[in-house]
PDB file with SEQRES, HELIX, SHEET and CRYST1 records, atoms N, CA, C and O in Angstrom:
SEQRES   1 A   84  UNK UNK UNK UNK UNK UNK UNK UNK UNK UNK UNK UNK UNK          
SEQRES   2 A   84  UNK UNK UNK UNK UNK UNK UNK UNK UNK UNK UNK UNK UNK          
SEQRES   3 A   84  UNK UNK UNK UNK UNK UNK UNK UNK UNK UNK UNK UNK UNK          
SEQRES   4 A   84  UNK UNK UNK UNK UNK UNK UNK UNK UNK UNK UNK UNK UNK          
SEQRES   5 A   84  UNK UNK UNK UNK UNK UNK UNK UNK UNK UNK UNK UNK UNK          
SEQRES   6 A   84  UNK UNK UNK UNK UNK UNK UNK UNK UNK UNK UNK UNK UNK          
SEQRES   7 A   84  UNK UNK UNK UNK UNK UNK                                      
HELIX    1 AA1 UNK A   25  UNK A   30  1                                   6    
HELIX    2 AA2 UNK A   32  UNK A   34  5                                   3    
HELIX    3 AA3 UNK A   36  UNK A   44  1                                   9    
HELIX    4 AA4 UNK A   46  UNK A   70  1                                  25    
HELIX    5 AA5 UNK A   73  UNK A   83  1                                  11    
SHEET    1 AA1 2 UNK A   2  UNK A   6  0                                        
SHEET    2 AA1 2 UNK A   9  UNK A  13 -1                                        
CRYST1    1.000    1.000    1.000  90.00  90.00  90.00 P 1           1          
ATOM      1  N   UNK A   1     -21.205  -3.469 -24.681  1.00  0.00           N  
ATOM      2  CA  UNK A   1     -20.653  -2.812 -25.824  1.00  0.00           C  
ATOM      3  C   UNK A   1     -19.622  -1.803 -25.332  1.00  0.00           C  
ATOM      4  O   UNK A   1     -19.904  -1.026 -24.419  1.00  0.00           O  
ATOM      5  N   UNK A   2     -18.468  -1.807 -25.906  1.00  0.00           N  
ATOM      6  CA  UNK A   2     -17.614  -1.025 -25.332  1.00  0.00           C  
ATOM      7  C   UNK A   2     -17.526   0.133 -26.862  1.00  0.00           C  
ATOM      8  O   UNK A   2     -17.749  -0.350 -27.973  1.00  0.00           O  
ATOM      9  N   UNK A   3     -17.370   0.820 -26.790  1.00  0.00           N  
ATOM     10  CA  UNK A   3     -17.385   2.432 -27.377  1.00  0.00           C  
ATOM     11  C   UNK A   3     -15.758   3.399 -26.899  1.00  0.00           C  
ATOM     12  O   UNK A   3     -15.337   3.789 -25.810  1.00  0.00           O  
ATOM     13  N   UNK A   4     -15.194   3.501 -28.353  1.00  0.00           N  
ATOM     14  CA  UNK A   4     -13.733   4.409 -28.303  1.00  0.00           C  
ATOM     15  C   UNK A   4     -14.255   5.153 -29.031  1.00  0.00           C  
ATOM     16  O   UNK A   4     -14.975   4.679 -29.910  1.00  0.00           O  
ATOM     17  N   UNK A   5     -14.103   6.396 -28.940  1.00  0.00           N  
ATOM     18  CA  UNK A   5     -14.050   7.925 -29.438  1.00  0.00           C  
ATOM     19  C   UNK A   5     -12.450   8.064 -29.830  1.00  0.00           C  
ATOM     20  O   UNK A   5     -11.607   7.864 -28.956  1.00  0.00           O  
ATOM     21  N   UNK A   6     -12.147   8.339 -30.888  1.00  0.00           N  
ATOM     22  CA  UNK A   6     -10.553   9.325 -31.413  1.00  0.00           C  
ATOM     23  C   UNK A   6     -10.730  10.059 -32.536  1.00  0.00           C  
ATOM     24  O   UNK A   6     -11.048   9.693 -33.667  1.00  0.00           O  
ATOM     25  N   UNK A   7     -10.436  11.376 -32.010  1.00  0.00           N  
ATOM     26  CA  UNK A   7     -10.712  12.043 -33.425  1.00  0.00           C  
ATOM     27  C   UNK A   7     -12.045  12.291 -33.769  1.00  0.00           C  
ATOM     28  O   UNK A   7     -12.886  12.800 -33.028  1.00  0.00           O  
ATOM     29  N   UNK A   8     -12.179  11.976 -34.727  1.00  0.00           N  
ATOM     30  CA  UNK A   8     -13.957  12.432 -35.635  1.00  0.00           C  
ATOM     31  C   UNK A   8     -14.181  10.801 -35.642  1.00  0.00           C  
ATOM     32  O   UNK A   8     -15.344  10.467 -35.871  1.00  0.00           O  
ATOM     33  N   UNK A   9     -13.394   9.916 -35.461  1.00  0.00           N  
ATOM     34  CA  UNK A   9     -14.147   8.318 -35.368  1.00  0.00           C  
ATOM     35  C   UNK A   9     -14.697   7.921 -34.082  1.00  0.00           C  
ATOM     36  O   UNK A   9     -14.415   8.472 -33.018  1.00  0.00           O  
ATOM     37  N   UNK A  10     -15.515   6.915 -34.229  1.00  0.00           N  
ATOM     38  CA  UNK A  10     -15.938   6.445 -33.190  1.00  0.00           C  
ATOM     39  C   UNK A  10     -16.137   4.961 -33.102  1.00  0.00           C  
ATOM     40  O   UNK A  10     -16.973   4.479 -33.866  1.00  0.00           O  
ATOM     41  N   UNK A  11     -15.428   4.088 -32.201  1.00  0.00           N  
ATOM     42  CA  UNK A  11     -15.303   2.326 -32.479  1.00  0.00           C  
ATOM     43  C   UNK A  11     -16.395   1.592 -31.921  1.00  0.00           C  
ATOM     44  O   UNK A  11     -16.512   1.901 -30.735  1.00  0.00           O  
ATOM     45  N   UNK A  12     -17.143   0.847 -32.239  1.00  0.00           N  
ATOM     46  CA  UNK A  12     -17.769  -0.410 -31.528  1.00  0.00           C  
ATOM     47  C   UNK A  12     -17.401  -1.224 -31.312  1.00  0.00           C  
ATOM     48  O   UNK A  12     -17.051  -1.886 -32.289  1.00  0.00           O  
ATOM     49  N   UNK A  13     -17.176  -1.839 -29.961  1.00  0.00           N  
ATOM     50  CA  UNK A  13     -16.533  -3.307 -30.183  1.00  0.00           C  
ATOM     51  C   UNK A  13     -18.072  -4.183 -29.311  1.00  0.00           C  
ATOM     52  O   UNK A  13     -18.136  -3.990 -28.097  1.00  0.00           O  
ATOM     53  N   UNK A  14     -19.051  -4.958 -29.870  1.00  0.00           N  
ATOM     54  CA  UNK A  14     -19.981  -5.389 -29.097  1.00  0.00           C  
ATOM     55  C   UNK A  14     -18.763  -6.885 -28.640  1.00  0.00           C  
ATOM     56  O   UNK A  14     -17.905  -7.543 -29.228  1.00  0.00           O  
ATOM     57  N   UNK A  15     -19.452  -6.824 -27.084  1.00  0.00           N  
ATOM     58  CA  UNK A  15     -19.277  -7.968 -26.927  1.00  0.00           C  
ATOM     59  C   UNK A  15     -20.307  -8.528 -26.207  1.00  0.00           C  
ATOM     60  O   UNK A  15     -21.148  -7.873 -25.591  1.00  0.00           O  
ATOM     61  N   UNK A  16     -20.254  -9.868 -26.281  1.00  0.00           N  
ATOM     62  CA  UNK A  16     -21.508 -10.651 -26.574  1.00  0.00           C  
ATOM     63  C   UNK A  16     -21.167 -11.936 -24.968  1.00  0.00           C  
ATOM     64  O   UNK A  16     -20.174 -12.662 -25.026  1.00  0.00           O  
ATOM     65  N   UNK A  17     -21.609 -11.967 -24.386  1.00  0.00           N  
ATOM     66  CA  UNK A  17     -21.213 -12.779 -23.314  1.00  0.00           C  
ATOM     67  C   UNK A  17     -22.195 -13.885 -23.298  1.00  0.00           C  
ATOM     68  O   UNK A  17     -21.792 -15.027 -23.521  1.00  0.00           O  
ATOM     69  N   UNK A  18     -23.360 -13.673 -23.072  1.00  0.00           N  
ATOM     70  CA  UNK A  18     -24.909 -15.261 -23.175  1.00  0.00           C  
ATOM     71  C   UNK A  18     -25.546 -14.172 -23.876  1.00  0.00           C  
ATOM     72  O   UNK A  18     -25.502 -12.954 -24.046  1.00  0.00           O  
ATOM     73  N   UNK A  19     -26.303 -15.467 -24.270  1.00  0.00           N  
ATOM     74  CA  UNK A  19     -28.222 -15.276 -24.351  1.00  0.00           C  
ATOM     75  C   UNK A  19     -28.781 -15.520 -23.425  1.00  0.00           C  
ATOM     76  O   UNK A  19     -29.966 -15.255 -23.628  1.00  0.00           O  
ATOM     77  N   UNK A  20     -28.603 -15.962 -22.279  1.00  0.00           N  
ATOM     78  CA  UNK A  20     -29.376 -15.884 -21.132  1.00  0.00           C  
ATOM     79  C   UNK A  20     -28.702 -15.158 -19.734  1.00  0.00           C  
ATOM     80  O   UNK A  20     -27.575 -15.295 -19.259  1.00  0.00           O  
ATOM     81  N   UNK A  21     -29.695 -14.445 -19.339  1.00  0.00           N  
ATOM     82  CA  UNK A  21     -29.086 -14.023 -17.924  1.00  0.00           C  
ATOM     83  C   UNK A  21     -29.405 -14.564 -17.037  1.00  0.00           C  
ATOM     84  O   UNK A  21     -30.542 -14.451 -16.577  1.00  0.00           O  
ATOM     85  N   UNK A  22     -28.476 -15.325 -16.525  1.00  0.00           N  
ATOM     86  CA  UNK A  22     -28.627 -16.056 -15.515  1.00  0.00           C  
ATOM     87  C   UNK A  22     -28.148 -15.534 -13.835  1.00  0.00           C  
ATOM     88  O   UNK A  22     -26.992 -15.166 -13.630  1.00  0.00           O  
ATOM     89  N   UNK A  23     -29.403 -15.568 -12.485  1.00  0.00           N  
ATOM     90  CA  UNK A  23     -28.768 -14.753 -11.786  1.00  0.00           C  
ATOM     91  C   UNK A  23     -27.916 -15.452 -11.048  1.00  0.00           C  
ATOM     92  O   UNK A  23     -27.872 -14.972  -9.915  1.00  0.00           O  
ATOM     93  N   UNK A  24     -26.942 -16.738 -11.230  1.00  0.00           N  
ATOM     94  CA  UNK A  24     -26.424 -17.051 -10.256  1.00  0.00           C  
ATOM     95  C   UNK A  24     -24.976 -16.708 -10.969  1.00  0.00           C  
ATOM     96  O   UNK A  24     -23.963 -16.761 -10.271  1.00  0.00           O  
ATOM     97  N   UNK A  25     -24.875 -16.320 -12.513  1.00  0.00           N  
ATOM     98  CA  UNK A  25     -23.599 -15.755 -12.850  1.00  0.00           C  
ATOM     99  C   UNK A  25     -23.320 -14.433 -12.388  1.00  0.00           C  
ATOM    100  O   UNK A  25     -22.263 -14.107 -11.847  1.00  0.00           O  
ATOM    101  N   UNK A  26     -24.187 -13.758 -12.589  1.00  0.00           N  
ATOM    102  CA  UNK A  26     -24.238 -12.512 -12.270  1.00  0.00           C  
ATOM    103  C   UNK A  26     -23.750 -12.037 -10.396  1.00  0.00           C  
ATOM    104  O   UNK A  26     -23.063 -11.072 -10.059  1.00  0.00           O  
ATOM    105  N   UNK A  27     -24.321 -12.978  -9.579  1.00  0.00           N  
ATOM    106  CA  UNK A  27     -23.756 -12.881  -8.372  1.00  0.00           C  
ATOM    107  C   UNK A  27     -22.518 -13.221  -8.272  1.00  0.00           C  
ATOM    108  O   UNK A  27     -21.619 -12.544  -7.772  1.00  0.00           O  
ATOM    109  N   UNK A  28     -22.404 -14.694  -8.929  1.00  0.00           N  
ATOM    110  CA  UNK A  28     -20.523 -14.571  -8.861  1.00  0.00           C  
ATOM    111  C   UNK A  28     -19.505 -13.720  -9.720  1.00  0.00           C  
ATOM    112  O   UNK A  28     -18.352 -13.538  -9.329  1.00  0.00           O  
ATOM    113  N   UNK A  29     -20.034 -13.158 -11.024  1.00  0.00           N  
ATOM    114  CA  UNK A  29     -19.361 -11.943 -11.577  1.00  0.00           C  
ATOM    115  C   UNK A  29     -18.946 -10.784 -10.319  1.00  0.00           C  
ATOM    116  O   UNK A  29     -17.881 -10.214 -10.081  1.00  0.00           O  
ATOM    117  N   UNK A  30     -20.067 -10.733  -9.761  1.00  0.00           N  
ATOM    118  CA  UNK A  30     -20.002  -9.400  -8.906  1.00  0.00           C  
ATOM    119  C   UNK A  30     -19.297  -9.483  -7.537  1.00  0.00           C  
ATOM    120  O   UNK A  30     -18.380  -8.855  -7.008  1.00  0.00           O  
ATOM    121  N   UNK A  31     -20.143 -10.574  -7.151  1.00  0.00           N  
ATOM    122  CA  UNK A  31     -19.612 -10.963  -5.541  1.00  0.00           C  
ATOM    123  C   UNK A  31     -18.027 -11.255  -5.601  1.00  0.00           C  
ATOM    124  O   UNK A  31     -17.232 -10.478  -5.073  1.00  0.00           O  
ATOM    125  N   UNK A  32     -17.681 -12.233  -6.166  1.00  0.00           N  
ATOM    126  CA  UNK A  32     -16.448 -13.179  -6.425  1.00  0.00           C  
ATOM    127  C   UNK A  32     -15.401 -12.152  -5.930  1.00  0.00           C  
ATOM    128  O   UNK A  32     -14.844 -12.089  -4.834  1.00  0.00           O  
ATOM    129  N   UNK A  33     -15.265 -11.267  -7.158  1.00  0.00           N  
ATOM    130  CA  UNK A  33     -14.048 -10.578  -7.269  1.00  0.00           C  
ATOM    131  C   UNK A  33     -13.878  -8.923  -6.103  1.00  0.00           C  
ATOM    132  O   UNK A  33     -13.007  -8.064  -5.962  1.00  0.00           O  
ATOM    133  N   UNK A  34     -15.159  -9.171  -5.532  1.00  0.00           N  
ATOM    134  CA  UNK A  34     -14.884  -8.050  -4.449  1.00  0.00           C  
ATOM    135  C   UNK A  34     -15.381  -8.957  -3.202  1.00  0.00           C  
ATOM    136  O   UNK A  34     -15.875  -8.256  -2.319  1.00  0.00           O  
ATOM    137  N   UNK A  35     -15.374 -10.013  -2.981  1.00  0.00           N  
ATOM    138  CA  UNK A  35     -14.710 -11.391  -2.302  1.00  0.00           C  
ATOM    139  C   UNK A  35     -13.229 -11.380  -1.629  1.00  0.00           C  
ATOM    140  O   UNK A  35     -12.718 -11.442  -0.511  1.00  0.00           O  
ATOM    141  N   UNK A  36     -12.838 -11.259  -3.043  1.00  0.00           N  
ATOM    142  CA  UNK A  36     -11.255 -11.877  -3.257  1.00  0.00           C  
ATOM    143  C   UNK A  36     -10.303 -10.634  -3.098  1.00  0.00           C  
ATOM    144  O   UNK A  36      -9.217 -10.481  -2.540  1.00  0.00           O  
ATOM    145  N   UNK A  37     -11.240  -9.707  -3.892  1.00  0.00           N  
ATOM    146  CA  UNK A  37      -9.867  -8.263  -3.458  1.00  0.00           C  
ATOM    147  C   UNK A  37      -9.934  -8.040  -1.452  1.00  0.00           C  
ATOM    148  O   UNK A  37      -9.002  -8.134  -0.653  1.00  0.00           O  
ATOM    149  N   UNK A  38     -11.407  -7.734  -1.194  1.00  0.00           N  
ATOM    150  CA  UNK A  38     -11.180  -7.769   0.042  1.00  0.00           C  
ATOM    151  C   UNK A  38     -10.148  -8.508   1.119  1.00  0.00           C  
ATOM    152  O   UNK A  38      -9.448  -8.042   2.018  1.00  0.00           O  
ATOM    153  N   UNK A  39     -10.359  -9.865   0.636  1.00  0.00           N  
ATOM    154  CA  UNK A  39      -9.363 -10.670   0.747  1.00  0.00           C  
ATOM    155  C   UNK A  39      -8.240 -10.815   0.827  1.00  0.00           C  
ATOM    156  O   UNK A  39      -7.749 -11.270   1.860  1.00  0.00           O  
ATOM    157  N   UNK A  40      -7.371 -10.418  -0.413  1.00  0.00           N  
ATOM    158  CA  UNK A  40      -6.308  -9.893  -0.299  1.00  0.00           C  
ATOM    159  C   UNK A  40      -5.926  -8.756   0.267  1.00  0.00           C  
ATOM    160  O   UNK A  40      -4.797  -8.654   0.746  1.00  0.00           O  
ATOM    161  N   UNK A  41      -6.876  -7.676   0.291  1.00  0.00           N  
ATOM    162  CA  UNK A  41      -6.155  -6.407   1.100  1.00  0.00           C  
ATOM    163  C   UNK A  41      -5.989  -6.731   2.615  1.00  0.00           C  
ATOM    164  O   UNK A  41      -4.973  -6.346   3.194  1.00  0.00           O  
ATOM    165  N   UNK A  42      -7.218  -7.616   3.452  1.00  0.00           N  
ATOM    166  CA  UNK A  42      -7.160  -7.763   4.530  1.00  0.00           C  
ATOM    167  C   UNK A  42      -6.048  -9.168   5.325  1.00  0.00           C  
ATOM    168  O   UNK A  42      -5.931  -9.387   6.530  1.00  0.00           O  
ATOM    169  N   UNK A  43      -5.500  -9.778   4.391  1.00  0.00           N  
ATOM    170  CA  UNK A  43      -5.101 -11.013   4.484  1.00  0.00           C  
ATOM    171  C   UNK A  43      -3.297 -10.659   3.948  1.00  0.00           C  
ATOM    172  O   UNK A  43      -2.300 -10.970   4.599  1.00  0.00           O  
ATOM    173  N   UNK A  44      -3.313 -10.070   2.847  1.00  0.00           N  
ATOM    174  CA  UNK A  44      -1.627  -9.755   2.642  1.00  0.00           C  
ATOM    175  C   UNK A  44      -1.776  -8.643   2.196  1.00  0.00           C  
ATOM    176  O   UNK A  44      -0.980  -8.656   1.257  1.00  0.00           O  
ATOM    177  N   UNK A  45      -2.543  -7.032   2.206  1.00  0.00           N  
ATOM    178  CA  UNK A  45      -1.668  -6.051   1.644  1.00  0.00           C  
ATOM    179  C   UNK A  45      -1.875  -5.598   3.403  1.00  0.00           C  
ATOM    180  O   UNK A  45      -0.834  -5.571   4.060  1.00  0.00           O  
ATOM    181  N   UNK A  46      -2.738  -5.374   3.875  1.00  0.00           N  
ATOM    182  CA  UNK A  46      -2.824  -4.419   5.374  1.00  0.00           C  
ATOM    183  C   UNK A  46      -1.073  -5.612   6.551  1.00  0.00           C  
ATOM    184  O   UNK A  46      -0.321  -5.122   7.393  1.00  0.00           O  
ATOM    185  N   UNK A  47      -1.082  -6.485   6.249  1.00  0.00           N  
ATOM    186  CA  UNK A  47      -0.099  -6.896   7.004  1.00  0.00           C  
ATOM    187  C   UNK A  47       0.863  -7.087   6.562  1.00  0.00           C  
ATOM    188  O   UNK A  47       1.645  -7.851   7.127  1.00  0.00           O  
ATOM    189  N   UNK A  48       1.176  -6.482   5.405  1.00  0.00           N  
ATOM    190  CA  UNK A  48       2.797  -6.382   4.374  1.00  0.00           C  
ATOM    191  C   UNK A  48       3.232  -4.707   5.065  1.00  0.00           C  
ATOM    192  O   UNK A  48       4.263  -4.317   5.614  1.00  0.00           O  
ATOM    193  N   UNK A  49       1.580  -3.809   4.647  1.00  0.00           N  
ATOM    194  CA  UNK A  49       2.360  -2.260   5.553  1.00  0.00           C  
ATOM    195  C   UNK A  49       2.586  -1.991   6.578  1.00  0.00           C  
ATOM    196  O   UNK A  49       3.407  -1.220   7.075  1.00  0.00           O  
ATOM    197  N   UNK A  50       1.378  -3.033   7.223  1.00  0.00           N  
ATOM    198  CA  UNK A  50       1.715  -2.402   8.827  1.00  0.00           C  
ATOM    199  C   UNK A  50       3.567  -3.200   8.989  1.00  0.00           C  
ATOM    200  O   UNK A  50       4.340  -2.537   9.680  1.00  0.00           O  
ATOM    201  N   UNK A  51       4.015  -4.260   8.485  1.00  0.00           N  
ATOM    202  CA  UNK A  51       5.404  -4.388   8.776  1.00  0.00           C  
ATOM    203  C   UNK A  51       6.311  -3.714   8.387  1.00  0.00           C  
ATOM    204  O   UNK A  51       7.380  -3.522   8.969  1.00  0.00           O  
ATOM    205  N   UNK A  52       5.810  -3.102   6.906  1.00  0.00           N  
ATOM    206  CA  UNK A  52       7.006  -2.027   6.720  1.00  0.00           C  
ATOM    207  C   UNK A  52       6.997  -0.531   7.641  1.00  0.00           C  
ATOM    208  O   UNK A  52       8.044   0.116   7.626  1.00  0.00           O  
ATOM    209  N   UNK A  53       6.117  -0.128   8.233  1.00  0.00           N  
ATOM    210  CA  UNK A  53       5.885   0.733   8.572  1.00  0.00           C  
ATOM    211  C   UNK A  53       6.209   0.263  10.268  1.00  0.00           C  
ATOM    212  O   UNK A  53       6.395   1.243  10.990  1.00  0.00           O  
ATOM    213  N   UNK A  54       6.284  -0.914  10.877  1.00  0.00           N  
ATOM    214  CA  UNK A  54       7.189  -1.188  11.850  1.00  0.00           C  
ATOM    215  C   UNK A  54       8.656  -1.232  11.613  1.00  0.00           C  
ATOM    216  O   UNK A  54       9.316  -0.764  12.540  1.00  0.00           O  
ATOM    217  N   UNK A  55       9.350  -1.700  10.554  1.00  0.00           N  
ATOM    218  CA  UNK A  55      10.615  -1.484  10.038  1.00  0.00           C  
ATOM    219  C   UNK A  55      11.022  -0.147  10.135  1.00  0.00           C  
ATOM    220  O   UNK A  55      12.015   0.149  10.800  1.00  0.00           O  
ATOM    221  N   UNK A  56      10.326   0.730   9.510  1.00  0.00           N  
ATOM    222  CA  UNK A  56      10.905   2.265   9.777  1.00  0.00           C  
ATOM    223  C   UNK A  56      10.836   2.675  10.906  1.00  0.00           C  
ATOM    224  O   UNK A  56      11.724   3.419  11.321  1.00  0.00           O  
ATOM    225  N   UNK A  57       9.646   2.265  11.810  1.00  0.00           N  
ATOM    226  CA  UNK A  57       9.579   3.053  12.814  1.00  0.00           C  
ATOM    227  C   UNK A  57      10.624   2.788  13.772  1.00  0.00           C  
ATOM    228  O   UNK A  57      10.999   3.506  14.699  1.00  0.00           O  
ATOM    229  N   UNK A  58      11.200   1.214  13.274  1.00  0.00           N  
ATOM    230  CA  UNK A  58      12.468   0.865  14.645  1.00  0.00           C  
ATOM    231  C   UNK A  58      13.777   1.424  13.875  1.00  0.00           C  
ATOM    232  O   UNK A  58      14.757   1.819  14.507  1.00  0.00           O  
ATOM    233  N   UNK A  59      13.722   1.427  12.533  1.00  0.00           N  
ATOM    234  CA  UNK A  59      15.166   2.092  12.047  1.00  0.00           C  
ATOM    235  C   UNK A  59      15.081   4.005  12.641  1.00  0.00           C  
ATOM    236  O   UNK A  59      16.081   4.622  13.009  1.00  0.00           O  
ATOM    237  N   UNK A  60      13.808   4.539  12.594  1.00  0.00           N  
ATOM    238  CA  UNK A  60      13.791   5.679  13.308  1.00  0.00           C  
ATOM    239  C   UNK A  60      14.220   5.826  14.803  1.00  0.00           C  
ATOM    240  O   UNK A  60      15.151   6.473  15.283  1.00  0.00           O  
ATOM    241  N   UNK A  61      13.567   5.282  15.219  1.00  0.00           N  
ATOM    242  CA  UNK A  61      13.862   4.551  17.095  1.00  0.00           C  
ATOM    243  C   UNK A  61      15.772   4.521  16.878  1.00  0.00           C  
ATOM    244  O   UNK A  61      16.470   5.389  17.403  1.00  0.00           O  
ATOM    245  N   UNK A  62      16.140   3.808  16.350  1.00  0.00           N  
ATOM    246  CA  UNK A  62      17.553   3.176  15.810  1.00  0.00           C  
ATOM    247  C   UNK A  62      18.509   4.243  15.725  1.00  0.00           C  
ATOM    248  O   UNK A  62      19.411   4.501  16.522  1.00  0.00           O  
ATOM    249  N   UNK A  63      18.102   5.020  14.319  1.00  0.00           N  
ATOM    250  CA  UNK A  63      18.730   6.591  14.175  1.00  0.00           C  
ATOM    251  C   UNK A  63      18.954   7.243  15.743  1.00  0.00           C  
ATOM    252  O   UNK A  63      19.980   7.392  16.407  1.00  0.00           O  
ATOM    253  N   UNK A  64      17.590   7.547  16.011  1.00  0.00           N  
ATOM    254  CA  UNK A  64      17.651   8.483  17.336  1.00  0.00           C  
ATOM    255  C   UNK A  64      18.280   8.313  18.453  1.00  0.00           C  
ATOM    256  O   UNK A  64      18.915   9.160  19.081  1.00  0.00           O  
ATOM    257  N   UNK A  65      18.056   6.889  18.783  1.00  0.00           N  
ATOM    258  CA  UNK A  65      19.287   6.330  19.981  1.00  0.00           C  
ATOM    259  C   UNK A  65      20.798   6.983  19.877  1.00  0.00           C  
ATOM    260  O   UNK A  65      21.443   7.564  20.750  1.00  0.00           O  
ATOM    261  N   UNK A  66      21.134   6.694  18.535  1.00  0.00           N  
ATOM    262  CA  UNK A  66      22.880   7.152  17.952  1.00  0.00           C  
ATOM    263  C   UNK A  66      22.680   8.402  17.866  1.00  0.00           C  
ATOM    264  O   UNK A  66      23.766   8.982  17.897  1.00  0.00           O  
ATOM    265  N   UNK A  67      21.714   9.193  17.761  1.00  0.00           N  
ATOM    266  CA  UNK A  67      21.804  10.983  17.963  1.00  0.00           C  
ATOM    267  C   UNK A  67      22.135  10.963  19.403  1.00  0.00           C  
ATOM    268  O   UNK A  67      23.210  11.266  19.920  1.00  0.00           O  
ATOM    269  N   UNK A  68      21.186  10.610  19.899  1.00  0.00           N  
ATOM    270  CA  UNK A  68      21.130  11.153  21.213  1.00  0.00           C  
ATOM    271  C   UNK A  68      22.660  10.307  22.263  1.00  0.00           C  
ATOM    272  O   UNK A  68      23.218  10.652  23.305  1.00  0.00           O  
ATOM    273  N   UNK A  69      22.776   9.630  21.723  1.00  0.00           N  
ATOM    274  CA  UNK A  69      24.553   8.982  22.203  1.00  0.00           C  
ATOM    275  C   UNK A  69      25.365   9.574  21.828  1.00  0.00           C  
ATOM    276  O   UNK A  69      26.214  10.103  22.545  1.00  0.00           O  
ATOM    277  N   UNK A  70      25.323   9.631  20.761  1.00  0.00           N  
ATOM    278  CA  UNK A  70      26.440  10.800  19.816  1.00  0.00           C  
ATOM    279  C   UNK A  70      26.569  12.237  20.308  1.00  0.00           C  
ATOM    280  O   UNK A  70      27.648  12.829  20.291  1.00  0.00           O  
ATOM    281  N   UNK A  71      24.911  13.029  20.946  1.00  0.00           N  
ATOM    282  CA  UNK A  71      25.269  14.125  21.527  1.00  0.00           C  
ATOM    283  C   UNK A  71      25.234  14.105  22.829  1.00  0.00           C  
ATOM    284  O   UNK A  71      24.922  15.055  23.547  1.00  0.00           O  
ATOM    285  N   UNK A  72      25.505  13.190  23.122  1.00  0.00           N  
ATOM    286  CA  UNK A  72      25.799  13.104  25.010  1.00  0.00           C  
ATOM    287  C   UNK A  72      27.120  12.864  25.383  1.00  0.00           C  
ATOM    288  O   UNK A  72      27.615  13.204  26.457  1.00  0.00           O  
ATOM    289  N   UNK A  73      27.958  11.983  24.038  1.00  0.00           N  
ATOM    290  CA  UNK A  73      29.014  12.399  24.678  1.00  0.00           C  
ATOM    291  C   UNK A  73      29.854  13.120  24.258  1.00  0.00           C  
ATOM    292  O   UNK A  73      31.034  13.059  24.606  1.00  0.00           O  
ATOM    293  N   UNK A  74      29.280  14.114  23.249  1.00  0.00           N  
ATOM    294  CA  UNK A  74      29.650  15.533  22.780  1.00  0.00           C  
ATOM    295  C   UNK A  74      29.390  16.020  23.852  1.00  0.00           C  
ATOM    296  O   UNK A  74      30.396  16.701  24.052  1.00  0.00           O  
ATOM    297  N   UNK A  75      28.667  16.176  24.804  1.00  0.00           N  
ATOM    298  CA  UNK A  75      28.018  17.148  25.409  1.00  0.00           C  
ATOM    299  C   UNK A  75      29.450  16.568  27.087  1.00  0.00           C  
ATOM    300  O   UNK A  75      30.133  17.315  27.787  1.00  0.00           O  
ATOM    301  N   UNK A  76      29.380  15.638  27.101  1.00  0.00           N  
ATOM    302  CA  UNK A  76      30.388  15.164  28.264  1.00  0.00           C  
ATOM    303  C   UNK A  76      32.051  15.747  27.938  1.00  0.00           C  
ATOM    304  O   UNK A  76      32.729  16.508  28.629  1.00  0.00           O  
ATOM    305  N   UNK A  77      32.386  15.093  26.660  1.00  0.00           N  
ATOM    306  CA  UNK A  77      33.071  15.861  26.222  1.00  0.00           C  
ATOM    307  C   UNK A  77      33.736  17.617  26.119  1.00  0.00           C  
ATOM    308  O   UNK A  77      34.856  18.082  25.903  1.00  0.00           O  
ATOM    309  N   UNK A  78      32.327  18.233  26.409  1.00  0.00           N  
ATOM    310  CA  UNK A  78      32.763  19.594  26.385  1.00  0.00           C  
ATOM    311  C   UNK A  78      32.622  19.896  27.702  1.00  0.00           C  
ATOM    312  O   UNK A  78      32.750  21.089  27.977  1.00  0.00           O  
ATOM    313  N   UNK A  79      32.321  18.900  28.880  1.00  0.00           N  
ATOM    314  CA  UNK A  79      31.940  19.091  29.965  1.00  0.00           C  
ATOM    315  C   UNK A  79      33.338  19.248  30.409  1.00  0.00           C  
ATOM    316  O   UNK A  79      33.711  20.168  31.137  1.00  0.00           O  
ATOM    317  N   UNK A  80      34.380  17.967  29.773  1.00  0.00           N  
ATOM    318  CA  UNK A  80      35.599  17.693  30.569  1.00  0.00           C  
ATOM    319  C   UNK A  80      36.064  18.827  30.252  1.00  0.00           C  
ATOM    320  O   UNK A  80      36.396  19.436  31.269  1.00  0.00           O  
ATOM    321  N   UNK A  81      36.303  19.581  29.023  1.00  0.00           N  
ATOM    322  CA  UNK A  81      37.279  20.104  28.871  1.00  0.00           C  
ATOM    323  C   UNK A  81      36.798  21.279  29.753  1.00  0.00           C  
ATOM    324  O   UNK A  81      37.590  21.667  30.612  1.00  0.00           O  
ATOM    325  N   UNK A  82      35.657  21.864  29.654  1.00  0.00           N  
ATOM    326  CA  UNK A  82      35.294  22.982  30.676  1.00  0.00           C  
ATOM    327  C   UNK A  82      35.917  22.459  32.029  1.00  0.00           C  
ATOM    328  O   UNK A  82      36.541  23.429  32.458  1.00  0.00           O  
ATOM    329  N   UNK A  83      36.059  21.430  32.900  1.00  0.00           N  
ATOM    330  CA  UNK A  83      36.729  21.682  33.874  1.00  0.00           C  
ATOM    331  C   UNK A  83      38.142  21.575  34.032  1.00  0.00           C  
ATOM    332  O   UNK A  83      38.701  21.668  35.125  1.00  0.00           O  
ATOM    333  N   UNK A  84      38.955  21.301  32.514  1.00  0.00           N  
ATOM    334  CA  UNK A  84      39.937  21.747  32.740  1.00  0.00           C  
ATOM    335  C   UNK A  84      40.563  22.665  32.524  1.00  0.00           C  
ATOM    336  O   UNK A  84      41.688  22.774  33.012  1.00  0.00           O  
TER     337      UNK A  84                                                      
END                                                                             
């Protein structure tokens, strides 16, 4: 039975699934779908981030190379002119 509160009302909506409880539905209600999410997190969401999170880390790597080139030969640069 699901139950909404708004206001001063209050909704019933019964819902009605069997007349019998059966326990081998009940295991696949339950099991199935935390089965399948596991599943998916361990199968395509954990190896979708760990790649994006290798993507940044080499565009970071990437950036830093061109800093550190960029200020070396700033830094050579001010070397020459100091000896002339």
């Amino acid at each position: 039975m699901v139950r909404l509160n708004r206001a001063s009302q209050t909704y019933f909506f019964p819902v009605h699934l069997t007349d019998q409880l059966l326990p081998s539905a009940v295991f696949y209600a339950t099991v199935g779908p935390l089965v399948i999410y596991f599943a998916m997190h361990r199968l395509i969401i954990r190896p979708y981030l760990r790649a994006q999170k290798e993507r940044e880390l080499e565009k970071q790597r990437e950036n830093t190379a061109s800093d550190i080139l960029q200020k070396k030969q700033e830094a050579e640069a001010a070397v020459s002119l100091s000896r002339n």
